[in-house]
C-alpha positions as CSV (number, residue, x, y, z in Angstrom):
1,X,-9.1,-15.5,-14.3
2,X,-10.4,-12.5,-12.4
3,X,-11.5,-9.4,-13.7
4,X,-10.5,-6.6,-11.7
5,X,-11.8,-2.8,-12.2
6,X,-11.1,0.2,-9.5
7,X,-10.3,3.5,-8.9
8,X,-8.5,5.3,-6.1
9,X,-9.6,8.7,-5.4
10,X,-6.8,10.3,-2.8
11,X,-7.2,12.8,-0.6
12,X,-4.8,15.5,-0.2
13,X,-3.2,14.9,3.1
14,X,0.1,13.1,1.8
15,X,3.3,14.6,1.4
16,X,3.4,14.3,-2.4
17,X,-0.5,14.2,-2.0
18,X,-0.6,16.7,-5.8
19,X,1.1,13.5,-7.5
20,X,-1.4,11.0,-5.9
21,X,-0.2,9.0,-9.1
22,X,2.8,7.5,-7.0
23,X,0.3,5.5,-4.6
24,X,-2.0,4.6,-7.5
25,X,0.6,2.9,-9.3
26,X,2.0,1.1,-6.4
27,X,-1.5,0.0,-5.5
28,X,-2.1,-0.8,-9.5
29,X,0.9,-3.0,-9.0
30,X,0.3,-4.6,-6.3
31,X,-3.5,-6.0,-7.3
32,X,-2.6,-6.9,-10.9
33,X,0.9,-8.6,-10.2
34,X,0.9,-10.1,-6.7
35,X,-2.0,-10.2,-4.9
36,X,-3.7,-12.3,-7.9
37,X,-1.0,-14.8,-7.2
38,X,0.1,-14.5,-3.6
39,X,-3.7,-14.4,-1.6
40,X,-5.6,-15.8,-4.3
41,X,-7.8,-18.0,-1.1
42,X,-8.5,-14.0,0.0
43,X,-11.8,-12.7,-2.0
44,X,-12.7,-9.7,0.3
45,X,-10.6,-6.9,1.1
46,X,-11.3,-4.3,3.0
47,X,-9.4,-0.9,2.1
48,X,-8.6,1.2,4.8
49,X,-9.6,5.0,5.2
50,X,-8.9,5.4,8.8
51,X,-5.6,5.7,10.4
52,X,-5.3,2.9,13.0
53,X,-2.4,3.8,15.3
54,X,-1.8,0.3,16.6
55,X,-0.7,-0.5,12.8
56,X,0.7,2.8,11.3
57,X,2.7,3.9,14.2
58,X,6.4,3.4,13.5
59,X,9.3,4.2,11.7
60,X,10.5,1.8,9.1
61,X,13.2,1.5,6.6
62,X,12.4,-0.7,3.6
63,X,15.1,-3.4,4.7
64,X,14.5,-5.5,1.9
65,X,16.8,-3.5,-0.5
66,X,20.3,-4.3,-1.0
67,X,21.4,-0.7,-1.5
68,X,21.0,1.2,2.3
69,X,22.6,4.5,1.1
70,X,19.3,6.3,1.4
71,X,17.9,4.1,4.7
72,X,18.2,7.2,7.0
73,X,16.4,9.3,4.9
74,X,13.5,6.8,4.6
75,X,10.6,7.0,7.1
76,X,6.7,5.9,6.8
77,X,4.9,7.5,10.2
78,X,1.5,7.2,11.5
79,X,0.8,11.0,10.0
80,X,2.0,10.3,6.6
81,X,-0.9,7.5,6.5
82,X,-4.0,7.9,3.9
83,X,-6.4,8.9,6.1
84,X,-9.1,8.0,3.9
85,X,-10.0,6.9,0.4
86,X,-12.9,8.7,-1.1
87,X,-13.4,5.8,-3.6
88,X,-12.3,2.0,-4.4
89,X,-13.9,-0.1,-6.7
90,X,-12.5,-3.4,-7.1
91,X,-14.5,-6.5,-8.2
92,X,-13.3,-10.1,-7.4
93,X,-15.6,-13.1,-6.1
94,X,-17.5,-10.6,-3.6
95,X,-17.8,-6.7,-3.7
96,X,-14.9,-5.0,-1.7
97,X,-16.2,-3.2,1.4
98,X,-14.7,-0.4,2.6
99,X,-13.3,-0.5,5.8
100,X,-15.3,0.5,8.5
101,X,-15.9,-0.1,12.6
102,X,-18.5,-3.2,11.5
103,X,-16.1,-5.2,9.2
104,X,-12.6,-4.5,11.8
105,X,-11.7,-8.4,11.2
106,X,-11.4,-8.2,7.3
107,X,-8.5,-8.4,5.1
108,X,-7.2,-4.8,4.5
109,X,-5.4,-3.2,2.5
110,X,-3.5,-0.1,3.5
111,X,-1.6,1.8,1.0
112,X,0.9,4.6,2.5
113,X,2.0,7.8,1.2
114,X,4.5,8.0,-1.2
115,X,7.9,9.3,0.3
116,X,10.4,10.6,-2.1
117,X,13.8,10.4,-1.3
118,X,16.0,12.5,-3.6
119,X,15.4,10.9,-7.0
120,X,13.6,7.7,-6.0
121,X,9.8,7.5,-4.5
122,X,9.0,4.9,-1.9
123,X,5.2,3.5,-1.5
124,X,4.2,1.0,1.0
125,X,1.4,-1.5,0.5
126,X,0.5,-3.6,3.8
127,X,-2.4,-6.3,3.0
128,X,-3.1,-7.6,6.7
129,X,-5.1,-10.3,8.1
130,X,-6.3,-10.0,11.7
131,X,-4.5,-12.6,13.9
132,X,-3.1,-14.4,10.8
133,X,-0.7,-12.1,8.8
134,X,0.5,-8.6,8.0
135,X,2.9,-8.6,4.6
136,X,4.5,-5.3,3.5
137,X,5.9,-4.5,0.2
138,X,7.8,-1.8,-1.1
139,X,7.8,-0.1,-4.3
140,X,10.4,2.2,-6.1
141,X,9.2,4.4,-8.3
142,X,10.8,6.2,-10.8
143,X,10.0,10.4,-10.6
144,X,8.1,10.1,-13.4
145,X,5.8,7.5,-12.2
146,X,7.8,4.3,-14.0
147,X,7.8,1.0,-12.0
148,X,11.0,0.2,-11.2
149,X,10.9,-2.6,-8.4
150,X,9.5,-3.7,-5.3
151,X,10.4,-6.0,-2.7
152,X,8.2,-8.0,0.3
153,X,9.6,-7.2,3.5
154,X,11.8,-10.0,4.7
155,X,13.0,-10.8,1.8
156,X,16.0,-9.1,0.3
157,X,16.8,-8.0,-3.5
């Protein structure tokens, strides 16, 4: 089994950027609990801290959830991106490299700012492989930071 050990360090650009806890837990999530089992071939990822338009600029709804009542009032934009990451640590078959112009082909992981929509916050995780793959999943979080559910998009639960 791998061991995995890192840290997230957020800068205060976000929305909800003085509970950086929201994105933390999402990204805690998502490396303990699916990208073990989902990308296990994958042993380097490089973590974004630059916004690249080409892959933040849109406006998405988190389709993947039966319940659209609060679809309108969901949106993840190029300007609510992390901008940067001050610190990951994360230790798998390589060292993790932080993304930068000389490693642009690498897996990366981009983690978005939470959105909270009236009682429910909304992180996205994209892990994306150049010019193979780009999977997004959603995470609903509880106000208080509890792990409610996520969902991949294209999939519906």
């Amino acid at each position: 089994m791998k061991n995995i050990v890192f840290g997230l360090i957020f800068i205060p650009f976000c929305g909800l950027a003085q509970l950086p806890k929201y994105e933390e837990i999402a990204t805690n999530y998502f490396i303990q609990h699916i990208y073990l089992k989902e990308y296990p071939s994958i042993t380097k990822i490089a973590f974004s801290n630059k916004t690249e338009k080409e892959m933040t600029s849109f406006s998405l709804t988190p389709y993947c959830f039966k319940d659209k009542s609060l679809y309108d009032k969901i949106q993840f934009s190029a300007e609510k991106s992390i901008p940067e990451i001050k610190e990951i640590k994360l230790q798998l078959k390589e060292q993790v490299r932080v993304m930068d112009s000389k490693n642009k082909s690498k897996t990366k992981l981009i983690v978005f700012c939470a959105t909270k929509v009236e009682h429910t916050i909304f992180v996205r995780v994209t892990i994306h492989k150049p010019y193979h793959f780009s999977d997004s999943y959603f995470f609903l979080l509880s106000e208080a930071g509890e792990f409610i559910k996520f969902c991949k998009s294209g999939q519906t639960i």
